[in-house]
ROLO-525891 format. One record per residue (C-alpha): x, y, z; residue in three letters; residue number from 1. Coordinates in Angstrom, 2 decimals. Last residue first. Layout:
REM residues N
<pt u="X" v="Y" w="Z" drenpa="ALA" filum="NUM"/>
...
//
This chain:
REM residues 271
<pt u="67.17" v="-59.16" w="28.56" drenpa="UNK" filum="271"/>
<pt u="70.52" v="-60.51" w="26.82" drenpa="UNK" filum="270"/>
<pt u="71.84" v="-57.66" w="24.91" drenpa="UNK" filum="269"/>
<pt u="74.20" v="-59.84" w="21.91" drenpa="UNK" filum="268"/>
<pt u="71.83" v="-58.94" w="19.43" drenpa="UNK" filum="267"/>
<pt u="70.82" v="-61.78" w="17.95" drenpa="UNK" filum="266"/>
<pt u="70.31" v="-63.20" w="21.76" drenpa="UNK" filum="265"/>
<pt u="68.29" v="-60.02" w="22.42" drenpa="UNK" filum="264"/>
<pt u="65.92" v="-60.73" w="19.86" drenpa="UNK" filum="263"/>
<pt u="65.78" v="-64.33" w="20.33" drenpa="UNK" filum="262"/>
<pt u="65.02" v="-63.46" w="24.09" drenpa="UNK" filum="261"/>
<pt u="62.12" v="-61.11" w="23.31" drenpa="UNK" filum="260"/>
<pt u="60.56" v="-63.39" w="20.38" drenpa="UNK" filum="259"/>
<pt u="60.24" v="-66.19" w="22.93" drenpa="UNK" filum="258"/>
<pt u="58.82" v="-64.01" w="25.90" drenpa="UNK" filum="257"/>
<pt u="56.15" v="-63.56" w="22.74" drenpa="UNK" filum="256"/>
<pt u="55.56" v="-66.88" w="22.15" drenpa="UNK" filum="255"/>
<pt u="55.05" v="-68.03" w="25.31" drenpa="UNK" filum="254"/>
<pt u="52.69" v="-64.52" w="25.84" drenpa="UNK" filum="253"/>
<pt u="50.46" v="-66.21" w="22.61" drenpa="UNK" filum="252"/>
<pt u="50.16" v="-69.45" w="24.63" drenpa="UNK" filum="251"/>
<pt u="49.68" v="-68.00" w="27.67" drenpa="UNK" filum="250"/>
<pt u="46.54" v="-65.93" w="25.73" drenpa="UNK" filum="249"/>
<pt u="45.22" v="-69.27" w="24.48" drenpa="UNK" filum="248"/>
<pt u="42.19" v="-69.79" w="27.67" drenpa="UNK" filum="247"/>
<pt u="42.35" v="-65.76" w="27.81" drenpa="UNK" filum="246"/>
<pt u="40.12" v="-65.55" w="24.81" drenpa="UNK" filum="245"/>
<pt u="37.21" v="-66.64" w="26.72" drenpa="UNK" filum="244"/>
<pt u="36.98" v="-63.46" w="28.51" drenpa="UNK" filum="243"/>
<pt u="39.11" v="-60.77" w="29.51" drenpa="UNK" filum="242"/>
<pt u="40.12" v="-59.13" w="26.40" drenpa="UNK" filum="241"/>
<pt u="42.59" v="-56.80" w="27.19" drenpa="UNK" filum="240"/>
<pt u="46.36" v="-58.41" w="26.78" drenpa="UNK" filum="239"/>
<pt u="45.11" v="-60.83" w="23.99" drenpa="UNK" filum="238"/>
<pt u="43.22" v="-58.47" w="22.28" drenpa="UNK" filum="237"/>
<pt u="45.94" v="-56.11" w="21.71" drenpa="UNK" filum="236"/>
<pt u="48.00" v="-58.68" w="20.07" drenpa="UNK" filum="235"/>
<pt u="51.65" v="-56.70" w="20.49" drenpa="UNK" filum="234"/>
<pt u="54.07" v="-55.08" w="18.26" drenpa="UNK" filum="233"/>
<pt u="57.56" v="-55.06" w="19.27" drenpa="UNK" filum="232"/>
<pt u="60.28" v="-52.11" w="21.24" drenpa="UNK" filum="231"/>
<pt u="63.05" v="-52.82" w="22.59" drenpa="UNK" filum="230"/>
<pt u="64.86" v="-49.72" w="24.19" drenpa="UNK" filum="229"/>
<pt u="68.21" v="-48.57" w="23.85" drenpa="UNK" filum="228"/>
<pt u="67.61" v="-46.19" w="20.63" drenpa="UNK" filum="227"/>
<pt u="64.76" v="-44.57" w="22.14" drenpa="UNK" filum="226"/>
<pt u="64.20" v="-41.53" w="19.84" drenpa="UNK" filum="225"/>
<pt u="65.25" v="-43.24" w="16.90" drenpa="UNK" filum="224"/>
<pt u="62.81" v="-46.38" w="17.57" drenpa="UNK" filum="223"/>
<pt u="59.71" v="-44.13" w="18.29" drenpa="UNK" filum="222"/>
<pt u="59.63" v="-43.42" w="14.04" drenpa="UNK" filum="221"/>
<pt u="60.78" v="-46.78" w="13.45" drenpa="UNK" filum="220"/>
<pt u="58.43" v="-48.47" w="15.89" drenpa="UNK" filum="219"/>
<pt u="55.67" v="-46.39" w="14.38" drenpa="UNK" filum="218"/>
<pt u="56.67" v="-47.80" w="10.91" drenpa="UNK" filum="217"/>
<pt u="56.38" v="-51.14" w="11.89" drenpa="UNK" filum="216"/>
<pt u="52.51" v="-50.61" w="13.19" drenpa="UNK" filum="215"/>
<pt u="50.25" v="-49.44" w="15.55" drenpa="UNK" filum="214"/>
<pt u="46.69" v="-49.81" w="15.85" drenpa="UNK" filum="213"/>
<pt u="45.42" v="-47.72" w="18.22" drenpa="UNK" filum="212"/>
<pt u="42.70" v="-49.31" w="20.12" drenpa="UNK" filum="211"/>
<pt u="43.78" v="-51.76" w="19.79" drenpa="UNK" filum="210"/>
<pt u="46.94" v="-53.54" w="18.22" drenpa="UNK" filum="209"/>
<pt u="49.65" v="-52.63" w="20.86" drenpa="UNK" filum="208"/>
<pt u="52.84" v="-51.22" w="21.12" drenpa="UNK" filum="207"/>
<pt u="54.76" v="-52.89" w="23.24" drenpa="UNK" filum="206"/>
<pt u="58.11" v="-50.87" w="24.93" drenpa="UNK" filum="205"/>
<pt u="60.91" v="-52.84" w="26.29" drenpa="UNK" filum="204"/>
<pt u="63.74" v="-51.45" w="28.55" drenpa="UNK" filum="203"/>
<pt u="62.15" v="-48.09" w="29.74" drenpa="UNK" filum="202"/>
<pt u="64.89" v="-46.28" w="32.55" drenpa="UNK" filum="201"/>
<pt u="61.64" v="-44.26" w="34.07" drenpa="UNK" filum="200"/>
<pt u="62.87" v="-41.17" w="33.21" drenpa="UNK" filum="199"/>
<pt u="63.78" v="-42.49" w="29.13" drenpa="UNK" filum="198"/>
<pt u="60.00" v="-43.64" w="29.50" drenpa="UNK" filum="197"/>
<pt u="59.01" v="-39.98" w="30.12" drenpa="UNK" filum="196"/>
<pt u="61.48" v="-38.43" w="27.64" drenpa="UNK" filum="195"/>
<pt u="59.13" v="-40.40" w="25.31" drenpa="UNK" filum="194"/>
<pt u="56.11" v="-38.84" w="26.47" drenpa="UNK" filum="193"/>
<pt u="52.75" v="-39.74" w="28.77" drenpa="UNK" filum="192"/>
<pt u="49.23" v="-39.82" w="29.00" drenpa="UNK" filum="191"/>
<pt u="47.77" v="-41.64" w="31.16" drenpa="UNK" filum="190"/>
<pt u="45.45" v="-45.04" w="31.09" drenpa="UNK" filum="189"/>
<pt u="43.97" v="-46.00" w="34.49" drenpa="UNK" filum="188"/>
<pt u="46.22" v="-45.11" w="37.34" drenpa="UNK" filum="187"/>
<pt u="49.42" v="-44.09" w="38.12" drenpa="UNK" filum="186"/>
<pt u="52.43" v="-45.91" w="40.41" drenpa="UNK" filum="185"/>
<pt u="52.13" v="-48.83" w="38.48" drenpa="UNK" filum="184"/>
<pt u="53.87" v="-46.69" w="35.16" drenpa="UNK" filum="183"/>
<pt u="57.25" v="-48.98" w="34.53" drenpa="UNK" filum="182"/>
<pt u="54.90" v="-51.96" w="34.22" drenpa="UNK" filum="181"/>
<pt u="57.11" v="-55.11" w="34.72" drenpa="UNK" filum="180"/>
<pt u="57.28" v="-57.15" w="32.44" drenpa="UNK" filum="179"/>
<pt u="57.47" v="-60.81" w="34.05" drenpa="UNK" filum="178"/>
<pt u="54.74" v="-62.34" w="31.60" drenpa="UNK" filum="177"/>
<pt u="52.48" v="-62.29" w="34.47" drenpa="UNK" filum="176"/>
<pt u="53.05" v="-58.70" w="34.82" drenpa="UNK" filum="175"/>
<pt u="52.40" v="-57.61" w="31.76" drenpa="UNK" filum="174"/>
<pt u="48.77" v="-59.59" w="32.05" drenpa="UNK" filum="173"/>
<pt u="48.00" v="-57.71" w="35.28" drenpa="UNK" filum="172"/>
<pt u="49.10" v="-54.48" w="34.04" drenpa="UNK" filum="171"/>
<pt u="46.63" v="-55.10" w="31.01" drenpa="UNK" filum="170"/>
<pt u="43.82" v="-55.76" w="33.28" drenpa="UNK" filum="169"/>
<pt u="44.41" v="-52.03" w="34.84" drenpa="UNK" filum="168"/>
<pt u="45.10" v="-50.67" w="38.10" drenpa="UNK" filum="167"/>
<pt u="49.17" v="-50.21" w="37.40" drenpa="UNK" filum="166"/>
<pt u="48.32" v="-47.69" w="34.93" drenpa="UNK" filum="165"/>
<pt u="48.66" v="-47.67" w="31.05" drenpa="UNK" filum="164"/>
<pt u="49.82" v="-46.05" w="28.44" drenpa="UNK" filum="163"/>
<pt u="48.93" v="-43.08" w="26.21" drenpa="UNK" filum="162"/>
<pt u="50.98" v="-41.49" w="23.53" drenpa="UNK" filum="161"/>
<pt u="49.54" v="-37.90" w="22.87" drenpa="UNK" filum="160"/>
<pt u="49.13" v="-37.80" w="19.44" drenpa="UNK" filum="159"/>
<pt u="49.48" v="-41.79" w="19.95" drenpa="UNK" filum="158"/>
<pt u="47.46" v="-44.75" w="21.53" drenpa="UNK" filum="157"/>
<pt u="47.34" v="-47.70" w="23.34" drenpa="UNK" filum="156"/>
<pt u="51.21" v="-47.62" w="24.49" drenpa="UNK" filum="155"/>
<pt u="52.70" v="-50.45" w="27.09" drenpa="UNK" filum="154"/>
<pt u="55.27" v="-50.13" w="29.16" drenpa="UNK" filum="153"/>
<pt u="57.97" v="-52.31" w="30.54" drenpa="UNK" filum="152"/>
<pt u="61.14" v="-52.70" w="33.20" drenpa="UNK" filum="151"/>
<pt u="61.86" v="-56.47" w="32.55" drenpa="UNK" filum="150"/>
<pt u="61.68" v="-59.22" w="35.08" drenpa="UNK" filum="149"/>
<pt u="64.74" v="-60.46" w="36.00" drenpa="UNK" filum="148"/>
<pt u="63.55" v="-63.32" w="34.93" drenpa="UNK" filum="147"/>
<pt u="61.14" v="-63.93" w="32.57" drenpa="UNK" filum="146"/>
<pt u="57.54" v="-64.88" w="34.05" drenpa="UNK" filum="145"/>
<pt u="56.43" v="-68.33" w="33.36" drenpa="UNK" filum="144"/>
<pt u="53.32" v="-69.47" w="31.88" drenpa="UNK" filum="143"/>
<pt u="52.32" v="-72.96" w="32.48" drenpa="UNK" filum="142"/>
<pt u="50.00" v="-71.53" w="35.21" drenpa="UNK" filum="141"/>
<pt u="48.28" v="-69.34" w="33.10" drenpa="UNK" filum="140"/>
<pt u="47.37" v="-72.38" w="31.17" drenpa="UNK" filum="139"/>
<pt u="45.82" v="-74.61" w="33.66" drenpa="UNK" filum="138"/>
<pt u="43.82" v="-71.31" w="35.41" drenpa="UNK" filum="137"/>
<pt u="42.61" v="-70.70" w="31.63" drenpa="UNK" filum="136"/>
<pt u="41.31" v="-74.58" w="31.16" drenpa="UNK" filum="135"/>
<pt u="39.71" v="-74.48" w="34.58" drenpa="UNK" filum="134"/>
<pt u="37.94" v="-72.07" w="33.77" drenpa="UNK" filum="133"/>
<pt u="36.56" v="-72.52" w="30.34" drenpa="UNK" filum="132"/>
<pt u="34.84" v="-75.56" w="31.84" drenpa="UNK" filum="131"/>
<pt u="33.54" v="-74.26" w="34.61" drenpa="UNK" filum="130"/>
<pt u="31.90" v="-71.90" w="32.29" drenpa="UNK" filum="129"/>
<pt u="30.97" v="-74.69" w="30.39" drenpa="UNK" filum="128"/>
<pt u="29.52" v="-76.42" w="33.57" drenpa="UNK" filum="127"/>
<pt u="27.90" v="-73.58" w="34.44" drenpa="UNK" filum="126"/>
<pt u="25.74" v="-73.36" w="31.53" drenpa="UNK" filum="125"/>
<pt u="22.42" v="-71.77" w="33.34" drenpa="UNK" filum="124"/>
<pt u="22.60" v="-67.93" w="32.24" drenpa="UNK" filum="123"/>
<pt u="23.41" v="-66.50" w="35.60" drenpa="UNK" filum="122"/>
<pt u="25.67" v="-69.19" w="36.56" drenpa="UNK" filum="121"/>
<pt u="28.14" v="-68.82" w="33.54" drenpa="UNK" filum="120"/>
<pt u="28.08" v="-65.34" w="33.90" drenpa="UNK" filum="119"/>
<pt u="29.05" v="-65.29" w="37.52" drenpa="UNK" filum="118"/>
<pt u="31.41" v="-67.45" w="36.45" drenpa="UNK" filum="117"/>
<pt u="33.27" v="-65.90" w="33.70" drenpa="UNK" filum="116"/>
<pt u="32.73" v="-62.92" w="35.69" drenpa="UNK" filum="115"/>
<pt u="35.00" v="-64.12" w="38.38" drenpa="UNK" filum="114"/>
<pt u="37.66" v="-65.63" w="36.35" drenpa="UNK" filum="113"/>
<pt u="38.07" v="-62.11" w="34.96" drenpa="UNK" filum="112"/>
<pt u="38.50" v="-60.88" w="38.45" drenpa="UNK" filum="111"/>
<pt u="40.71" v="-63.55" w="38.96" drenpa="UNK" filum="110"/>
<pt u="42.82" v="-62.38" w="35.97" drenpa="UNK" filum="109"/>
<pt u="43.21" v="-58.97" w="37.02" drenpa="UNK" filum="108"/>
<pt u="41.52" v="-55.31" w="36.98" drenpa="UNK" filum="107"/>
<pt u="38.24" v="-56.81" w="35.68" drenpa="UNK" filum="106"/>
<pt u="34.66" v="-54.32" w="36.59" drenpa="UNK" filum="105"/>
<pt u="32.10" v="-56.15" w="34.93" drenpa="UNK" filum="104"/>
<pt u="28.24" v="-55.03" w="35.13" drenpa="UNK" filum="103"/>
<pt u="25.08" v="-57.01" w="35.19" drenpa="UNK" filum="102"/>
<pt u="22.39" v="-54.70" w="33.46" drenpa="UNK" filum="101"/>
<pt u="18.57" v="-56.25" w="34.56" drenpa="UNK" filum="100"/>
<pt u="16.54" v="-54.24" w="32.37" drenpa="UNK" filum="99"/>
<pt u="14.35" v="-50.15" w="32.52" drenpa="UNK" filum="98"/>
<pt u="15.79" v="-48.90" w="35.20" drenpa="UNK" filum="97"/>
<pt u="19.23" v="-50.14" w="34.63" drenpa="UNK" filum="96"/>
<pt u="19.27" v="-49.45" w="30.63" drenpa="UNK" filum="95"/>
<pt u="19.21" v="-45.03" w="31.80" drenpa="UNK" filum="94"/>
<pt u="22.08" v="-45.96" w="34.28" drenpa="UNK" filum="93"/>
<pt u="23.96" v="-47.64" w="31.27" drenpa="UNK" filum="92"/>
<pt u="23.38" v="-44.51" w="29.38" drenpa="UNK" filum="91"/>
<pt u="25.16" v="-42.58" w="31.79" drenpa="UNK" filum="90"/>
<pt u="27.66" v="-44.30" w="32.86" drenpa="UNK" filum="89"/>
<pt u="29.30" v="-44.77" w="29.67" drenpa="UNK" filum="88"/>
<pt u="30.62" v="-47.94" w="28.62" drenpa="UNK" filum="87"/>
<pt u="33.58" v="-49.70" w="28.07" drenpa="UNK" filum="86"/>
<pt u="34.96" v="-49.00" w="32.27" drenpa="UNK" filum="85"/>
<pt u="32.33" v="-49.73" w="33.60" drenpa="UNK" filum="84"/>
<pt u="31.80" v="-53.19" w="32.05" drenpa="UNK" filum="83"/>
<pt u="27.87" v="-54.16" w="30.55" drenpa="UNK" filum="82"/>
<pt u="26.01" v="-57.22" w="30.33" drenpa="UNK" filum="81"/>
<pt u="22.29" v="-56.86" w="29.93" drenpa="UNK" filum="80"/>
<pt u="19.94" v="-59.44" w="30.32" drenpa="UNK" filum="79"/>
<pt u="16.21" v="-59.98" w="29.95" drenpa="UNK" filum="78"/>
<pt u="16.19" v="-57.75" w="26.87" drenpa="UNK" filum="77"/>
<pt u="13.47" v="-56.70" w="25.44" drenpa="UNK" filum="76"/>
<pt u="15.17" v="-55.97" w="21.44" drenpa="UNK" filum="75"/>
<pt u="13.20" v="-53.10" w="20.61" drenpa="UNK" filum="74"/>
<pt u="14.45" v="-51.78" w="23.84" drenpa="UNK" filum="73"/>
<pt u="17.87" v="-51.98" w="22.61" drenpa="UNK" filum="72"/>
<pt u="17.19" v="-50.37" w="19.44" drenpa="UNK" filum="71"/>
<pt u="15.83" v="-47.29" w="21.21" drenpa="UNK" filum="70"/>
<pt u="19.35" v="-47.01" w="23.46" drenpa="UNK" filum="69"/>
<pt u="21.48" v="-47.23" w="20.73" drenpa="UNK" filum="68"/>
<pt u="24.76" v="-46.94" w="22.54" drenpa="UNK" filum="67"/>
<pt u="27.76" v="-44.87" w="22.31" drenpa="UNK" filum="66"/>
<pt u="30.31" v="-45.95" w="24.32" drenpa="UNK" filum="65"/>
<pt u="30.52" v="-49.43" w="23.32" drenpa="UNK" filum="64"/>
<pt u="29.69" v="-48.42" w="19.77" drenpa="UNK" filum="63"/>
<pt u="25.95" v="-49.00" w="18.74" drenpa="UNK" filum="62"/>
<pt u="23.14" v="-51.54" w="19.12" drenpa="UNK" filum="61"/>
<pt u="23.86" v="-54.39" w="16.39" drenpa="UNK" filum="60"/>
<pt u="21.86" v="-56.63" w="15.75" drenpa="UNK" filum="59"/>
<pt u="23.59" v="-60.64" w="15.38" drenpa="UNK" filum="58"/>
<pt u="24.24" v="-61.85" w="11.77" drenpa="UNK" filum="57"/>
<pt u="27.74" v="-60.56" w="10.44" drenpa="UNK" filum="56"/>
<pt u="29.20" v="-59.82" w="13.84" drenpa="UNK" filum="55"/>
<pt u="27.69" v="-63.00" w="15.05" drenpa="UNK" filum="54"/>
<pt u="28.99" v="-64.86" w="12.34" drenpa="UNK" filum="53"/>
<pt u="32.72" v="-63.10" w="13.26" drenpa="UNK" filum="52"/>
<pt u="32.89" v="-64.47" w="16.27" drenpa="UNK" filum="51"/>
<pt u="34.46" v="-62.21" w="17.63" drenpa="UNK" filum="50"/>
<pt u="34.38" v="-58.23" w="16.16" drenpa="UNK" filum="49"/>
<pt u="32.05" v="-56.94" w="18.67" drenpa="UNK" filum="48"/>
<pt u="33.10" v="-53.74" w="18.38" drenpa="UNK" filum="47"/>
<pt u="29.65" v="-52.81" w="16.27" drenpa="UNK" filum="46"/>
<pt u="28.00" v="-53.66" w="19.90" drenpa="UNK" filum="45"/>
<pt u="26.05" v="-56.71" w="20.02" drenpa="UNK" filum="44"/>
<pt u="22.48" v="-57.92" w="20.79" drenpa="UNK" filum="43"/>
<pt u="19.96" v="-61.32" w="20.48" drenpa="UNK" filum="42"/>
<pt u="22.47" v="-63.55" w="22.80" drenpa="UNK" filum="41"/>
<pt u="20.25" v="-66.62" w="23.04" drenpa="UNK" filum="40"/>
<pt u="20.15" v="-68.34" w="20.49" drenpa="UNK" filum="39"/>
<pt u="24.22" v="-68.68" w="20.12" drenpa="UNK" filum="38"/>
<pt u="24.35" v="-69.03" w="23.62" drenpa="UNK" filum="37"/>
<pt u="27.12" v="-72.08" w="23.58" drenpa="UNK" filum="36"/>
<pt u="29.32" v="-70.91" w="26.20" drenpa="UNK" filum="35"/>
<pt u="31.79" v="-70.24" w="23.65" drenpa="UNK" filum="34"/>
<pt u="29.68" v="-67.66" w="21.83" drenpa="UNK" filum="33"/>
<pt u="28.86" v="-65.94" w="24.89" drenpa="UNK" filum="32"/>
<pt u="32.72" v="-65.74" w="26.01" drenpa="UNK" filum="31"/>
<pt u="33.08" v="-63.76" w="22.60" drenpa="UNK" filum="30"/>
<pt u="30.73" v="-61.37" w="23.08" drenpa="UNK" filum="29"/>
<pt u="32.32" v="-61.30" w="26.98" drenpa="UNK" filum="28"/>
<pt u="35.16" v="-59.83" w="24.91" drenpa="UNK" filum="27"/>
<pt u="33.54" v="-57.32" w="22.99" drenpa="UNK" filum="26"/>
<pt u="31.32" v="-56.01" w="25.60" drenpa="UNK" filum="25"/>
<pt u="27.79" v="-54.15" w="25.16" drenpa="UNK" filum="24"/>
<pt u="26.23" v="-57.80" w="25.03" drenpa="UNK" filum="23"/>
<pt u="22.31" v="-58.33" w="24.89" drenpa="UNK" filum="22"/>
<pt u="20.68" v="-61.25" w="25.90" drenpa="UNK" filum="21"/>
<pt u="17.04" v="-62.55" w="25.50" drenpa="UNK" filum="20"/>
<pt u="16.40" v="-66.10" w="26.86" drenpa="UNK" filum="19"/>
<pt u="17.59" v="-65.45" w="30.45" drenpa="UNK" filum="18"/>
<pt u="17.30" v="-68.12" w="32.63" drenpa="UNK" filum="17"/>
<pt u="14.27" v="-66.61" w="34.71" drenpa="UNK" filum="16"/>
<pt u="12.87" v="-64.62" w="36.69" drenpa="UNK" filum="15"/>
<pt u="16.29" v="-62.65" w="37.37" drenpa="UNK" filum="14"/>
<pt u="16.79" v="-60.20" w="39.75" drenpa="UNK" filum="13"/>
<pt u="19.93" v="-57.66" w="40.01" drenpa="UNK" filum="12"/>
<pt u="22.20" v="-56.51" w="42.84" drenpa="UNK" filum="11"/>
<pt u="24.65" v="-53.73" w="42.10" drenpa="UNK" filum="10"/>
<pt u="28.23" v="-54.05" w="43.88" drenpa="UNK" filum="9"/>
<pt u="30.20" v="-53.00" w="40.93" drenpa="UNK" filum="8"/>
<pt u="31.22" v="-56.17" w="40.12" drenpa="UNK" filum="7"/>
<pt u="27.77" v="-57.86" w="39.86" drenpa="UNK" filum="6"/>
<pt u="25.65" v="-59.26" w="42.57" drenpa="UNK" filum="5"/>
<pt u="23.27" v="-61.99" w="41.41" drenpa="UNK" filum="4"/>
<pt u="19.68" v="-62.72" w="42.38" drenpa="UNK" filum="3"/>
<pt u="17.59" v="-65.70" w="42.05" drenpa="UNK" filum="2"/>
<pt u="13.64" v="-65.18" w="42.29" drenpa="UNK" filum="1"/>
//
């Protein structure tokens, strides 16, 4: 009987390929899809936006953090893949003595490599894994940092703003573009203020997508207060999601390094 140790140091035991998977991720949703388990993934969170056909046709079994325990037993899983930091401890505890719950813990890109992997292996399509791989690493090493890199930080949410820490997947992504996260001293996602990121000498601000979905007229509204600091609307997914999506993420950071220095050269404040 093959066993697998996940990311949080938990060993489980599988009898088999699994036939019968449920996914309480959004992104490894999507990795699922493009490893070609359309049969076999059975259960998705209502977050699981990608694909959408899945979203439209798979069951659903509640929010990330709020799970539908009873419909997931209806479902007899022989797989569950969960992340410790989407959902709650508690009920994924409660699945783990009941199912075999393989969980993610990503703080960087070879983290996510790792998963995509282990996943890969677990559910007998290595060679697409492999595939997806290979194709990400290839990428990410096209991309090229700006230089000098750019003090940074990056807002999730509002009423209070929220950022993020230097332990984070995000971080790692910021970084690789050559932002450099103004808040790696804290951890996880803190609350902060504008007179905050004036403290911390912020040069570009990105507001993302997800959770909180910000928009033009929050850059207008933070845009008075920090008159000297760029500030642009970022894919959300693309920074977080660490699964498949990652294999066009360079592309979509290319583009946005792009933006950045057009911005700057229009007006005359070279980054």
């Amino acid at each position: 009987m093959p066993s697998y140790t996940d990311q949080t140091g938990n060993t489980i035991s599988l009898t088999a390929i699994p036939k019968r998977i449920v996914s309480l991720v959004p992104s490894q949703t999507e990795l699922l899809f493009d490893l070609g388990l359309h049969k076999e993934v059975v259960g998705i969170t209502k977050f699981c936006i990608h694909p959408t056909e899945w979203f439209r046709t798979k069951t659903r079994v509640g929010g990330t953090k709020d799970l539908h325990l009873d419909t997931i037993r209806q479902l007899n899983p022989d797989l569950i893949l969960a992340n410790k930091e989407e959902n709650t401890k508690e009920q994924i505890e409660a699945l783990a003595k009941e199912y075999p719950v393989w969980m993610s813990d990503i703080k960087n890109l070879e983290g996510a490599l790792h998963m995509i992997e282990a996943i890969g292996e677990m559910a007998g399509v290595i060679h697409k894994s492999t595939e997806i791989i290979h194709a990400i690493r290839n990428n990410f090493n096209r991309l090229k940092p700006i230089l000098p890199a750019i003090p940074a930080a990056y807002f999730i949410w509002q009423q209070p703003y929220m950022t993020i820490g230097g332990d984070t997947f995000i971080s790692d992504m910021m970084n690789r573009c050559g932002f450099t996260n103004i808040f790696n001293d804290s951890h996880r996602y803190p609350e902060t203020s504008i007179e905050e990121l004036e403290k911390r000498n912020c040069k570009l601000l990105l507001l993302s997508s997800e959770p909180f979905p910000f928009k033009e007229k929050h850059i207008a509204s933070i845009q008075i207060l920090l008159p000297h600091t760029k500030i642009v609307l970022v894919d959300g997914e693309y920074f977080s999601w660490y699964g498949s999506r990652l294999v066009n993420a360079p592309l979509y950071f290319r583009k946005l390094q792009e933006q950045l220095i057009h911005l700057s050269t229009a007006h005359n404040n070279l980054l």
